[in-house]
N, C-alpha and C positions, 0 to 999 in steps of 0.2 A: 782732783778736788779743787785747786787753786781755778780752771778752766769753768767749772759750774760755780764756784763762788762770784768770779768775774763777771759771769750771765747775770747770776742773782741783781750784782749790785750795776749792773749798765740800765737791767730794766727798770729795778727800782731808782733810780736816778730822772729814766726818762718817764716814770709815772710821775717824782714829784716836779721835774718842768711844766710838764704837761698842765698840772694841776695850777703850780703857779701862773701858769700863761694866762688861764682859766681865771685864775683870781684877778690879775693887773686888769686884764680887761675888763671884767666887772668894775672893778672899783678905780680905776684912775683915768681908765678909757670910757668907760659908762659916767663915771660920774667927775668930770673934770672934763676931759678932751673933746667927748660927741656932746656933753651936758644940753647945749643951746639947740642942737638938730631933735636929739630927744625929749627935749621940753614940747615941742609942738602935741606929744601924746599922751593921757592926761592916764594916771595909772591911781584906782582909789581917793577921785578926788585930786589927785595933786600930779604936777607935771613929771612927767616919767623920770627925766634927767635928775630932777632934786629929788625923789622916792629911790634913784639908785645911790644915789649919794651917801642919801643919812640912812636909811635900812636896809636895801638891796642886795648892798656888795655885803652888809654883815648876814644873812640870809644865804649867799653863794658861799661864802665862806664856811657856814656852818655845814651845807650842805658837800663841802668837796671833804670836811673832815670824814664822813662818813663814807664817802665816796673810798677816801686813801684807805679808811681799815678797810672796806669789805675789798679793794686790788690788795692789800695788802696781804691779808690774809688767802688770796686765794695765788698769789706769789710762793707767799711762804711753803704752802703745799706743794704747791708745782715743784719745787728746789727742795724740799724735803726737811725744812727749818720750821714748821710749824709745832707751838705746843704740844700740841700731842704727839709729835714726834719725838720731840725731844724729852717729853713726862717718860715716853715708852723706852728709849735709848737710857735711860738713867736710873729706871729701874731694872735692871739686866746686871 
């Protein structure tokens, strides 16, 4: 038990780096560090670098939340910790 618990929690660890990597670089590497190389490409009107700035990175952000349930949930399964595992375990 402690062996597949250990799994559970190494992968879910390297999903949320993963994710965080995903966000720094949206929003501190896209909109701060490349901002001036990115500005030369004009995204809705307005220079790419400042569009990732002030909406972009909140846009990746919402989109990795969704991202972590739907890995998380199919983790959970895989390791055998998902709600209806545990509704079915607890009813018994």
């Amino acid at each position: 038990m402690s062996e597949n618990s250990d799994n559970y929690w190494k992968e879910n660890v390297r999903l949320v780096l993963k994710l965080l990597a995903i966000w720094f670089i949206a929003s501190f590497g896209m909109g701060i560090l490349f901002v001036d190389w990115l500005n030369q490409f004009q995204f809705f009107g307005f220079p790419f670098g400042f569009w990732m700035a002030q909406q972009g990175a909140i846009y990746v952000f919402v989109v990795l939340i969704f991202v972590y349930v739907f890995k998380m949930n199919k983790l959970d399964k895989k390791f055998g910790v998902d709600e209806e595992e545990m509704m079915d375990e607890g009813s018994e």
